[in-house]
TORMI-776796 format. One record per residue (C-alpha): z negated, x, y; residue in one letter; residue number from 1. Coordinates in nm, 4 decimals, padded with zeros to 6 digits, always signed. Layout:
<lozas>
Z,X,Y,aa,i
Z,X,Y,A,NUM
...
</lozas>
This chain:
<lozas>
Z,X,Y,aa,i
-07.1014,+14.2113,-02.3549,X,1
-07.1004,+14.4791,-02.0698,X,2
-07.3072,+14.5274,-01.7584,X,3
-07.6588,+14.6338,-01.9542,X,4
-07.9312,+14.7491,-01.7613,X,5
-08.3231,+14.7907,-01.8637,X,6
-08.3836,+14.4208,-01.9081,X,7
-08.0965,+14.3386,-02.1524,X,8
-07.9903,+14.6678,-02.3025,X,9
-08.2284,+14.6616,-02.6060,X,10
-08.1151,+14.2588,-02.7185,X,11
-07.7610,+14.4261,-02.6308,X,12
-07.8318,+14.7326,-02.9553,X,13
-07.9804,+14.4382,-03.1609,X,14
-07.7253,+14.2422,-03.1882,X,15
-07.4639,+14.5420,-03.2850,X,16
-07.6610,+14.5976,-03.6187,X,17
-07.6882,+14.2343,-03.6918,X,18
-07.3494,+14.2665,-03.9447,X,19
-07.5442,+14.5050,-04.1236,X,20
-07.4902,+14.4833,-04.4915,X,21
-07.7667,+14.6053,-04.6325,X,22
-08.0720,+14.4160,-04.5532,X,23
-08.3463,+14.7077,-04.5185,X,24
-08.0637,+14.9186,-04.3359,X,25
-08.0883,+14.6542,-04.0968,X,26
-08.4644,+14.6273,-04.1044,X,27
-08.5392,+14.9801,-04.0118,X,28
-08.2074,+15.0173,-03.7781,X,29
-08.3798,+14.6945,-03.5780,X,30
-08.6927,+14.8663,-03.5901,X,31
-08.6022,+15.1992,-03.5057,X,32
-08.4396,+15.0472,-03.2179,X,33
-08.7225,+14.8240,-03.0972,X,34
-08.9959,+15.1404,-03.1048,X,35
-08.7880,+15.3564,-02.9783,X,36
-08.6779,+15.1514,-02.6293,X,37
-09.0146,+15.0720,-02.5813,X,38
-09.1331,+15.3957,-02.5829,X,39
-08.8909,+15.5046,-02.3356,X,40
-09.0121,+15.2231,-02.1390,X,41
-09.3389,+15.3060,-02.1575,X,42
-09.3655,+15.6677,-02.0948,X,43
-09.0008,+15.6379,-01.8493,X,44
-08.8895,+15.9751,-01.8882,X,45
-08.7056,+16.1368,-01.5952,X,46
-08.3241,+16.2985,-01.6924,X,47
-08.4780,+16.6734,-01.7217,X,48
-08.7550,+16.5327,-01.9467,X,49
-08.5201,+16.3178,-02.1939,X,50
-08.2879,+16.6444,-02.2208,X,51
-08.6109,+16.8615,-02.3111,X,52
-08.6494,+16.6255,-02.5710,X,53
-08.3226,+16.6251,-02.7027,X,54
-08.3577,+17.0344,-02.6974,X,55
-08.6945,+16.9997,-02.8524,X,56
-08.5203,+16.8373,-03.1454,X,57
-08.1868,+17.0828,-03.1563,X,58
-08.4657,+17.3638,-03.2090,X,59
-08.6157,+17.1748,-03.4748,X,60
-08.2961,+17.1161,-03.7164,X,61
-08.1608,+17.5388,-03.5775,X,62
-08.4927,+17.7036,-03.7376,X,63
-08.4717,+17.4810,-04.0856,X,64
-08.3546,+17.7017,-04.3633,X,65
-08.3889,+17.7657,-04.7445,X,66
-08.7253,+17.8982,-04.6445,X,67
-08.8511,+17.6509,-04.3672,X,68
-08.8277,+17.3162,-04.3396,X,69
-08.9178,+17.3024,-03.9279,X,70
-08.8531,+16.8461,-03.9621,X,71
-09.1335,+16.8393,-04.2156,X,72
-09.3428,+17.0462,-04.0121,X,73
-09.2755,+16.8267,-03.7498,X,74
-09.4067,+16.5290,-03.9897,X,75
-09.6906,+16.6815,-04.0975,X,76
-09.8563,+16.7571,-03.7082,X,77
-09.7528,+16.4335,-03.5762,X,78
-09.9669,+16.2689,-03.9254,X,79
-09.6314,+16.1198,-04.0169,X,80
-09.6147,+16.2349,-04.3782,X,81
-09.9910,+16.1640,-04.4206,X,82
-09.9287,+15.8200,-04.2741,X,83
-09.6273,+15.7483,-04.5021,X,84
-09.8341,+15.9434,-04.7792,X,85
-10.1446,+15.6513,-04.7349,X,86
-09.8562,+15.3645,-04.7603,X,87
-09.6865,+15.4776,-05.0694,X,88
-09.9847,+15.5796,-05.2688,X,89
-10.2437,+15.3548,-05.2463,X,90
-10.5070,+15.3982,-05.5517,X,91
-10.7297,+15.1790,-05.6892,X,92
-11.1019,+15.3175,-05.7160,X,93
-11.2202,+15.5857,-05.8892,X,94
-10.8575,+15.7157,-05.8936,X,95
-10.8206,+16.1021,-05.7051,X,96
-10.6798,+16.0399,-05.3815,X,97
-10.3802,+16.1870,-05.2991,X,98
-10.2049,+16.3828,-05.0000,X,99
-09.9027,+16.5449,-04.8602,X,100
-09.6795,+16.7832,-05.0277,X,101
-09.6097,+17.0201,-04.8073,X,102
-09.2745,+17.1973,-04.7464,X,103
-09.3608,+17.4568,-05.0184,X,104
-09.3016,+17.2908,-05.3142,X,105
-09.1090,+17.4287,-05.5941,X,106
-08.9119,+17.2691,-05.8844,X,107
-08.9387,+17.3805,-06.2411,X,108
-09.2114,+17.6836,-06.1509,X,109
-09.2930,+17.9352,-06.4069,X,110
-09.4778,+17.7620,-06.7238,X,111
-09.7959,+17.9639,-06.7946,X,112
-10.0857,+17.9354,-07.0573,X,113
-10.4135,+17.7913,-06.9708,X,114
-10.5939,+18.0840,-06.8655,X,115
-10.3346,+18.3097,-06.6855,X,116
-10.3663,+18.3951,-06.3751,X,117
-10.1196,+18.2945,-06.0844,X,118
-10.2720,+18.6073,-05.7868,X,119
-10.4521,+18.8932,-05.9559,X,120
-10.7966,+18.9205,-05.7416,X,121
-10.8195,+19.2467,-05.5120,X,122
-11.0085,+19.5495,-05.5920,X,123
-11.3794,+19.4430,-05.5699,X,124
-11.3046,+19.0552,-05.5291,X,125
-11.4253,+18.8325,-05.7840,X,126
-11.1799,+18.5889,-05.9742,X,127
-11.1699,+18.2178,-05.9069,X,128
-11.1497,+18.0295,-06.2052,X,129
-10.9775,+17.7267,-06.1596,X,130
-11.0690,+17.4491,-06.4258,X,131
-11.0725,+17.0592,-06.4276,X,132
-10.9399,+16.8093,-06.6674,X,133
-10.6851,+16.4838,-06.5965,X,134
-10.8148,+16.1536,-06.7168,X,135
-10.6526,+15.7678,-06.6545,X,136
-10.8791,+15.5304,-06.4744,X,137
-11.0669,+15.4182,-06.7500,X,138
-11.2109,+15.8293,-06.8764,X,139
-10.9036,+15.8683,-07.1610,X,140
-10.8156,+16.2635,-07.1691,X,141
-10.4634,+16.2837,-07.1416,X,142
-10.3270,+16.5261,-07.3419,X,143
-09.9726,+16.7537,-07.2872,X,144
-10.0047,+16.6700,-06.8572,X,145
-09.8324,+16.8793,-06.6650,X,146
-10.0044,+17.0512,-06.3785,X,147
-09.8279,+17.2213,-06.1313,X,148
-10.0279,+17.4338,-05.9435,X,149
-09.9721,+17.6269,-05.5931,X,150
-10.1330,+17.8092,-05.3051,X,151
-10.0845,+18.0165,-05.0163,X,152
-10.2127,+18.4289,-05.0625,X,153
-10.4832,+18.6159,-04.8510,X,154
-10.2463,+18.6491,-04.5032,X,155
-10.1630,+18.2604,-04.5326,X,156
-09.7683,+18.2907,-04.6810,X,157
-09.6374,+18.1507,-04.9795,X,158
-09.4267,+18.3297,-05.2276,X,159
-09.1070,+18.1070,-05.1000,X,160
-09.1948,+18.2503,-04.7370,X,161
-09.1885,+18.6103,-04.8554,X,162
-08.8064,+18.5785,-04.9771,X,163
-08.9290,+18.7082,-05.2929,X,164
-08.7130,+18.7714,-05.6501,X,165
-09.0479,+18.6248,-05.8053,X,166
-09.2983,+18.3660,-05.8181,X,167
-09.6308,+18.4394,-05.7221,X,168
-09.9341,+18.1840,-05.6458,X,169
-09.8023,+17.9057,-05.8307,X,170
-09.7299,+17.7623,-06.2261,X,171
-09.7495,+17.4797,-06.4341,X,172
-09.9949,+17.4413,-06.6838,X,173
-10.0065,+17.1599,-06.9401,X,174
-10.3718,+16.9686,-07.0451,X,175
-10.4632,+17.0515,-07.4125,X,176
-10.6031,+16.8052,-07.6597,X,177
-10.9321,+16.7053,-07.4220,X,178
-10.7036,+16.6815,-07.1292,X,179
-10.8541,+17.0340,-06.9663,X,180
-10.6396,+17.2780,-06.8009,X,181
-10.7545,+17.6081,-06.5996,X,182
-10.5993,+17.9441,-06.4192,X,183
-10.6941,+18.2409,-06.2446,X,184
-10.6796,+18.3032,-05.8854,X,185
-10.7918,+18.4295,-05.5348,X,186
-11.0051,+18.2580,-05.3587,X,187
-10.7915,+18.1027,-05.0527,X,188
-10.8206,+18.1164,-04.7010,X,189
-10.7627,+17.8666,-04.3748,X,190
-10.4200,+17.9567,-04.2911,X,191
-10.2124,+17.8953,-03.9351,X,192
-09.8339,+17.6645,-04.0186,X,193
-09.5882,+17.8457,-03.9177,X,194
-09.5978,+17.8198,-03.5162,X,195
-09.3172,+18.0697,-03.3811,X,196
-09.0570,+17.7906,-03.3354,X,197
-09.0730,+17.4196,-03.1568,X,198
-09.3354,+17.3001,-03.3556,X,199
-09.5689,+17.5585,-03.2297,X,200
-09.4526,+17.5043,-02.9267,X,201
-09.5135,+17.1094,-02.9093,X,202
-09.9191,+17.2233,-03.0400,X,203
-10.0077,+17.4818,-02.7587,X,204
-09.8883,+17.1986,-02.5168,X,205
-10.1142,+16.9705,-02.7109,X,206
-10.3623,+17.2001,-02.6709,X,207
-10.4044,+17.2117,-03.0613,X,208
-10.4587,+17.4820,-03.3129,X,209
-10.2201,+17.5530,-03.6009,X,210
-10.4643,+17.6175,-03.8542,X,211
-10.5471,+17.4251,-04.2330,X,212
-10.8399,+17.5015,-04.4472,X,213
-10.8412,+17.6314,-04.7026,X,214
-10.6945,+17.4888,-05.0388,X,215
-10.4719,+17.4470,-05.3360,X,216
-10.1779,+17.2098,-05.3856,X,217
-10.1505,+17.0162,-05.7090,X,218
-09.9057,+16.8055,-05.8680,X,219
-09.9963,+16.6251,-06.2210,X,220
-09.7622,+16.4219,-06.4315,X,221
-09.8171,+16.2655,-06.7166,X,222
-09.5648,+15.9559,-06.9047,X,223
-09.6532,+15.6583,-06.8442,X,224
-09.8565,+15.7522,-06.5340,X,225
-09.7688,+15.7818,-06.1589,X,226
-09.7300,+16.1350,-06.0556,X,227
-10.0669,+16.2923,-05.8423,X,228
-09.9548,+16.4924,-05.5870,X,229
-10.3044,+16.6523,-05.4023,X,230
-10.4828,+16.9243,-05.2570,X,231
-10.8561,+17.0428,-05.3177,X,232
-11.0299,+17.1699,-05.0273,X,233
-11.2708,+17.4260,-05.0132,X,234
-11.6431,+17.3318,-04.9234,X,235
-11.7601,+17.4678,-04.5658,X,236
-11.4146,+17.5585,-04.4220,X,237
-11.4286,+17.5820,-04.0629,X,238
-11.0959,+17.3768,-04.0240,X,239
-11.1728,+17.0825,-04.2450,X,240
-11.2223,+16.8433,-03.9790,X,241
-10.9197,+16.9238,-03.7496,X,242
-10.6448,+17.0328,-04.0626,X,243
-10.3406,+17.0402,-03.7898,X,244
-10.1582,+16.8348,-04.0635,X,245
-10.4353,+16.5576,-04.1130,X,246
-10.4527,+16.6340,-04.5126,X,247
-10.8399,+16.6532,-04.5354,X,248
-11.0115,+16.3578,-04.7593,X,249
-11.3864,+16.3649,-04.8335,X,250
-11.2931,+16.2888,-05.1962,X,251
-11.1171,+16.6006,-05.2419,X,252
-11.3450,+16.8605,-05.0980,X,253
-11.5021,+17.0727,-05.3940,X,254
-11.7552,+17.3811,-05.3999,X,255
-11.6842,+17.7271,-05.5186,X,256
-11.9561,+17.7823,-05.7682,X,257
-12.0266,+18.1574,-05.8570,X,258
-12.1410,+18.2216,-06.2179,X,259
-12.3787,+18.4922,-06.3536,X,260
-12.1774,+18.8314,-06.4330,X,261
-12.0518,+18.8658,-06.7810,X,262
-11.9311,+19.1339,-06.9980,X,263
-11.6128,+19.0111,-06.7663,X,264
-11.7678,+19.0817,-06.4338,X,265
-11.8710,+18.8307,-06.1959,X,266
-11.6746,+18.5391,-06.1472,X,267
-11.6430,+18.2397,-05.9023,X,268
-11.5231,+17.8773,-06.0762,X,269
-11.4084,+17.5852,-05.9021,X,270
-11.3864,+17.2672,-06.1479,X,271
-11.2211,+16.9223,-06.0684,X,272
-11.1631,+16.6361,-06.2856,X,273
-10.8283,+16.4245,-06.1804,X,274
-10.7836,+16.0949,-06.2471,X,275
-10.4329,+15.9381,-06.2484,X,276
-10.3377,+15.6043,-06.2254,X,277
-10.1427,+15.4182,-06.5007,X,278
-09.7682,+15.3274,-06.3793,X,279
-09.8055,+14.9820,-06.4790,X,280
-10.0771,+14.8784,-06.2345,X,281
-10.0111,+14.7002,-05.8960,X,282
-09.9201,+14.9234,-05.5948,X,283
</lozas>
């Protein structure tokens, strides 16, 4: 077939991924294909606009890295991940919810004992205590979880960001015998993504801020179970209704409770309880 023009063009791509051989290859190619034409229809770029788009995207993949993952960012502030986060990991109630990853992630981070602490607090700056325990859905403890734990530090960088030899703000903790796990840290702050590449670019045409509120990143894993991955949110953040990566559940918003000074000094605790979802339920 030759001689394809707007009307037939997109029956025309169809068909060429029709020999497919693998069934959900051909799914998402038909799919991809279907979306994608009838956006072009929709919004009908002109030449100049369709090759800003293709530069947009050449900018994207040039600033990913070891460091930065610019595709993911790209994810995150269009809600893709959170979207794709809400089909893949839908809980049953009473179960924590869950939400994105982030690009910061790291495997295998430094094992440390319940107790340690992952940022030492500044001169004058009371510690946060960070405590909680990880249940299954029906209030068992589970015991020997592993809790990886991670968060940005005061200016909004992670340690991965700061090319660093070390880790800092982050370790994995495993639930004792009543299924309770804590650390030390900062208290964090709202933080702006990274916005000095295309992504940043695409928000300020938006008219958008870069900013999330302020939180920790958790991932809990336990046999048996299906792995957590989560933030908690800090209570009264300024940013918790427009997090430029959608990531903000009522569920997981928690208070910082200060507690009276001890022989320790003062000291601010944050407690959750996580509940995780036994692998053998229905998705």
């Amino acid at each position: 077939m030759r001689n394809f023009n707007e009307e037939n063009i997109t029956d025309a791509v169809l068909r060429r991924v029709t020999e497919s051989r693998d069934t959900r290859t051909r799914t998402v190619s038909e799919a991809l294909i279907r979306h994608l034409h009838a956006f072009v229809r929709e919004v009908e770029p002109s030449q100049e606009e369709w090759e800003q788009g293709i530069a947009f995207l050449t900018r994207t993949g040039h600033m990913c890295s070891q460091t930065r993952q610019e595709f993911i960012l790209l994810s995150d502030a269009l809600g893709v991940s959170m979207l794709v986060d809400a089909i893949n990991h839908r809980v049953p109630a009473g179960a924590t919810e869950t939400t994105v990853l982030g690009p910061f992630y790291v495997n295998d981070p430094p094992e440390l004992a319940n107790g340690a602490a992952i940022f030492a607090p500044a001169a004058g700056e009371a510690p946060l205590v960070v405590e909680g325990t990880v249940r299954d859905t029906c209030g068992r403890p589970l015991a020997d979880a592993c809790v990886d734990v991670w968060l940005a530090d005061e200016d909004g960088y992670y340690d991965v960001q700061r090319s660093s030899d070390h880790y800092t703000g982050r370790g994995r903790f495993r639930t004792d015998a009543d299924g309770a796990f804590s650390l030390t840290s900062t208290v964090p702050a709202s933080y702006p993504i990274p916005d000095d590449g295309p992504v940043g670019d695409m928000l300020k045409a938006q008219g958008r801020h870069p900013y999330r509120p302020a939180h920790i990143h958790f991932k809990i894993a336990a046999p048996g179970y299906r792995t957590l991955i989560t933030h908690l949110f800090l209570e009264g953040d300024p940013y918790l209704d427009s997090d430029v990566v959608f990531g903000v559940k009522d569920s997981l918003v928690e208070r910082i409770v200060p507690l009276p000074e001890s022989d320790g000094g003062a000291r601010l605790v944050l407690h959750r309880d996580f509940v995780i979802v036994d692998d053998t339920l229905p998705r």
